[in-house]
C-alpha positions as CSV (number, residue, x, y, z in Angstrom):
1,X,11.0,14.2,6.8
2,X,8.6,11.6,6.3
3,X,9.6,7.9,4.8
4,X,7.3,4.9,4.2
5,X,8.7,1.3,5.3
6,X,6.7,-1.9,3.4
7,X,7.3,-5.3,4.0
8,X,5.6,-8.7,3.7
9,X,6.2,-9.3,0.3
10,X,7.4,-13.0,-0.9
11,X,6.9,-15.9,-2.9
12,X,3.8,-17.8,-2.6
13,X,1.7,-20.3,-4.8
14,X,-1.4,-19.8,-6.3
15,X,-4.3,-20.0,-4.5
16,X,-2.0,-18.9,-1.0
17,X,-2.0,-15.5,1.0
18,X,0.3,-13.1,1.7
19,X,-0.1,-9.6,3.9
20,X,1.7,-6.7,3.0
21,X,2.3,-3.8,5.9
22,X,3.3,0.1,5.2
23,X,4.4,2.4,8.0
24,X,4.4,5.9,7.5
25,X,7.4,7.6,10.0
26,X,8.7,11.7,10.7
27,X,7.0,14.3,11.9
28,X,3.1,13.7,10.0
29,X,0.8,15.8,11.1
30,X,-2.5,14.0,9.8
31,X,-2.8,11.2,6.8
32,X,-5.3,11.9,4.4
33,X,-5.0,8.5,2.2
34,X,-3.0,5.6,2.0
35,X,-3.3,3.2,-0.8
36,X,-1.0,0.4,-2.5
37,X,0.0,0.0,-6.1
38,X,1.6,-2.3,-8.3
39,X,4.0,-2.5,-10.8
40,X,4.4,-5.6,-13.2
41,X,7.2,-5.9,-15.7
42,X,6.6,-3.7,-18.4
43,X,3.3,-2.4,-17.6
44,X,2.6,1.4,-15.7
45,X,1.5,1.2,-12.1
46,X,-1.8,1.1,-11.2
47,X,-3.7,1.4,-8.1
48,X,-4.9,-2.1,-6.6
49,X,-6.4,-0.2,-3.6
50,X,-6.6,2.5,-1.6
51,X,-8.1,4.0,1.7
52,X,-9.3,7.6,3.0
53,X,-9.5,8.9,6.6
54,X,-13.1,9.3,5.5
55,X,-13.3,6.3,5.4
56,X,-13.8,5.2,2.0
57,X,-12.2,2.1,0.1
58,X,-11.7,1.5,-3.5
59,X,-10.4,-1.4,-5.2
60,X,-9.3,-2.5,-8.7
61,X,-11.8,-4.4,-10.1
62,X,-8.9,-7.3,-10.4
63,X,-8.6,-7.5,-6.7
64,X,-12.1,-7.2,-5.9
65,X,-13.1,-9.8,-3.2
66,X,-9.6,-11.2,-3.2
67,X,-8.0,-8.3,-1.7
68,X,-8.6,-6.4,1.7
69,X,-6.9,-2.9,2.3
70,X,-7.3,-1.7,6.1
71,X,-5.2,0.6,8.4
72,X,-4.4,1.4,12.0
73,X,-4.6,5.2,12.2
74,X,-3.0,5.0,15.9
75,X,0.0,3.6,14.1
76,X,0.1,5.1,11.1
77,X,0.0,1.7,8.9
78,X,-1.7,0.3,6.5
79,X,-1.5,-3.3,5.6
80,X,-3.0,-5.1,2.4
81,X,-4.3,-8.7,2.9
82,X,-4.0,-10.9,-0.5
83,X,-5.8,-13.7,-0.6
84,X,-6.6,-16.4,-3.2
85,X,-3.4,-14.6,-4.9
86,X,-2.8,-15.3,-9.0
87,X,0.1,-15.5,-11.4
88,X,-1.3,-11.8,-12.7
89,X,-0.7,-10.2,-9.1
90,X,3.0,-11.0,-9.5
91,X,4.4,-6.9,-9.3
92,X,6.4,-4.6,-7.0
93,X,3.8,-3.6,-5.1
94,X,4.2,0.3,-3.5
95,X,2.7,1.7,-0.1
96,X,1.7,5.8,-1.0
97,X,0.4,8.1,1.7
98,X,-1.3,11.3,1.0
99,X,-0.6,13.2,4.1
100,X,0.3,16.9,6.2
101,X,3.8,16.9,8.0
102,X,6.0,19.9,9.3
103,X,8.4,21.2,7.9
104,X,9.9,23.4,10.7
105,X,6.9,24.7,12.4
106,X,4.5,24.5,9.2
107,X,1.9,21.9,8.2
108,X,3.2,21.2,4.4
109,X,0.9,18.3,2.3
110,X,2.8,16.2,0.5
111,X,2.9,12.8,-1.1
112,X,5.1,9.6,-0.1
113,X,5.8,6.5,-1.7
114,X,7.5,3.5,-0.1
115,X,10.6,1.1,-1.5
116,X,8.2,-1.5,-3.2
117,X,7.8,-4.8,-2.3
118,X,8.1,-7.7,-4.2
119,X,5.0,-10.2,-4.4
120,X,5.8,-13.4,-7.2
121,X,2.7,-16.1,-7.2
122,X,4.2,-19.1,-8.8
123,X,1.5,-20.9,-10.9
């Protein structure tokens, strides 16, 4: 009913930028949150940042200053802005939305995640 579509990942060098895009599609009825995370080779996900219809942002403190999480509500997406990217950011990185959709004719919360996308900084 719902999916979540990333893309922007890539190869970039250290020091370069990258932006990362998540579209949430289906029948959503309101989005509560929508964050990324990242996954590096043999380490758990974590949450690199994340952003509430409220308003609120938080970041990891890794990202802080380097990385910018914003969305477009009209649309749905959220996008991530890397900048001054490092080695250590390398990781899938995952859209998740925290959101209300119908199923049928009810409002039902649920929980997405997108496909991943892979970001490799090259020292």
């Amino acid at each position: 009913q719902v999916q979540l579509v990333e893309s922007g990942g890539g190869l970039v060098q250290a020091g370069g930028s990258l932006r990362l895009s998540c579209a949430a599609s289906g029948r959503i009825f309101s989005i509560n949150a929508m964050g990324w995370y990242r996954q590096a080779p043999g380490k758990q996900r974590e949450l690199v940042a994340a952003d509430t219809t409220g308003g609120s942002t938080n970041y990891a403190d890794s990202v802080k200053g380097r990385f910018t999480i914003s969305r477009d509500n009209a649309k749905n997406t959220v996008y991530l802005q890397m900048n001054s990217l490092k080695p250590e950011d390398t990781a899938v990185y995952y859209c998740n939305a925290d959101l209300v959709y119908y199923s049928g004719p009810y409002r039902t919360p649920g929980n997405y995640w997108g496909q991943g996308t892979q970001v490799t900084v090259s020292s």
